[in-house]
C-alpha positions in Angstrom: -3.0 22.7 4.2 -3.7 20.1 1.5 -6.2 17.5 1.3 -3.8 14.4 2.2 -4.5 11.0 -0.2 -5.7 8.1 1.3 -1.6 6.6 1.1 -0.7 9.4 3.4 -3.8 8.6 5.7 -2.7 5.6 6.2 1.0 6.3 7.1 0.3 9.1 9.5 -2.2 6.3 11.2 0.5 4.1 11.2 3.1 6.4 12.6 0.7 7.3 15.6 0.1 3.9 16.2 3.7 3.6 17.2 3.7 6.3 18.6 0.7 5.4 21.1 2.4 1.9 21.6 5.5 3.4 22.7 7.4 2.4 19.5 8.2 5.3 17.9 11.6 6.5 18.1 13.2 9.5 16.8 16.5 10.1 14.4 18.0 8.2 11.8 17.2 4.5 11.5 15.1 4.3 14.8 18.5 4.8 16.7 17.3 7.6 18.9 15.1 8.0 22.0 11.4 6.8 22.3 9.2 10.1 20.9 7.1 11.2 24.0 5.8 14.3 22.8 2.3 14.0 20.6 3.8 17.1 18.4 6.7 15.4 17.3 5.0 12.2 16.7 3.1 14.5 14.6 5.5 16.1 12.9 7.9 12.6 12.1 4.4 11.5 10.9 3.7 14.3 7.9 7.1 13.9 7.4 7.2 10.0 6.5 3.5 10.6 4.7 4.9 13.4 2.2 3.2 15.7 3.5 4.7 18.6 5.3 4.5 22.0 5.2 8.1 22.5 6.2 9.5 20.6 2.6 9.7 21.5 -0.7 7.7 19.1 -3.0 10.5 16.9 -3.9 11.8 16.3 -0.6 8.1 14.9 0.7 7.9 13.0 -3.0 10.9 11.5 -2.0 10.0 10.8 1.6 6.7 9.4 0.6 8.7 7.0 -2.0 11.0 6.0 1.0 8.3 5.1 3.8 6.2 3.5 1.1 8.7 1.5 -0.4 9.3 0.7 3.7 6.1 -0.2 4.3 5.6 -2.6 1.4 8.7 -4.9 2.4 7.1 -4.9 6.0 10.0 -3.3 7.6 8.5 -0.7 9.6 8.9 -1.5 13.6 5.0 -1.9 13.6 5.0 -4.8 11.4 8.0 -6.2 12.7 6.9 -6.2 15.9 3.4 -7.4 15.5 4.6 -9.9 12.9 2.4 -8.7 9.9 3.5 -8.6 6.1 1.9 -5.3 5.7 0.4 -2.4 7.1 -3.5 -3.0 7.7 -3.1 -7.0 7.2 -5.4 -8.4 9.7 -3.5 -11.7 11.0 -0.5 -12.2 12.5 1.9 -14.4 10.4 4.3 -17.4 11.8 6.6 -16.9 9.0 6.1 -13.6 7.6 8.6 -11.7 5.3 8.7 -9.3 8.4 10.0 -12.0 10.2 13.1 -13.4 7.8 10.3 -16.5 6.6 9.1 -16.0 3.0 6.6 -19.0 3.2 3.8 -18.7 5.9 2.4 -22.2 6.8 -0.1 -20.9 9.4 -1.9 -17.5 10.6 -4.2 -16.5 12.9 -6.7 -17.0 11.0 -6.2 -20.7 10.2 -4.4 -23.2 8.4 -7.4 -23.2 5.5 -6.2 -19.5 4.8 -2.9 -20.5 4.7 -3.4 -23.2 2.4 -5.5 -21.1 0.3 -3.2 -18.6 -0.3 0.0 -20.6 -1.0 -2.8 -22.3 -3.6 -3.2 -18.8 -5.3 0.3 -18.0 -5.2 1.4 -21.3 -7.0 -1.5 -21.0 -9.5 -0.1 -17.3 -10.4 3.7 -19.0 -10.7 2.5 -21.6 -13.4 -0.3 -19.7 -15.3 2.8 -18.1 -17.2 4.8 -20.9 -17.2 2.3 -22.9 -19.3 1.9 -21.0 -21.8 3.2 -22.2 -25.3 5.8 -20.6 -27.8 3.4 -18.1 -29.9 3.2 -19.0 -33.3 2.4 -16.5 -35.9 -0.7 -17.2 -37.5 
């Protein structure tokens, strides 16, 4: 099999880690039963990663696209139901965008993160706001 990129690595870790917490359901939309068997966890775990043998390369580009796209808007059942913003983010967050908030006031770590971050967030806003008409010299 191929060498798998560090993306994939990190979906197939994620997908066992549901798996392990008992979170990992099978069928469409997480509508089916809990997955008990390790092989299956497996197997819906290549899948979502875009990389299985049993696919053509579009169908695991596409799947990859899907899960990542997923993963990004912290939508996965993992993040939802550990309340993080994004796979691998190391505090849980009162008010993430997991959780329906899109401004986080406090986190784990402490409010001086929190206030830090909604610092570097507004500075990124205005630094292109500020910026004059260009003139033509």
């Amino acid at each position: 099999m191929a060498k798998t990129t560090p993306r994939q690595r990190k979906t197939t870790g994620r997908v066992m880690h549901e798996f392990k917490h008992r979170e990992l359901k099978s069928g469409r939309g997480g509508k089916g039963l809990k997955v008990k068997s390790r092989r299956q966890a497996i197997a819906i775990a290549l899948r979502e990663a875009g990389a299985s043998r049993y696919e053509s390369r579009k169908e695991n580009a596409r799947n990859r696209r899907k899960y990542e796209r997923k993963e990004a808007e912290g939508k996965t059942y993992q993040q939802e139901r550990e309340g993080k913003s994004h796979v691998g983010a190391r505090g849980r967050r009162e008010s993430s965008r997991a959780m329906g908030g899109k401004n986080a006031t406090r986190t784990t770590r402490g409010r001086r993160a929190a206030a830090s971050q909604r610092r570097s967030t507004a500075a990124r806003k205005h630094s292109t706001s500020k910026r004059g008409p260009r003139t033509r010299s």
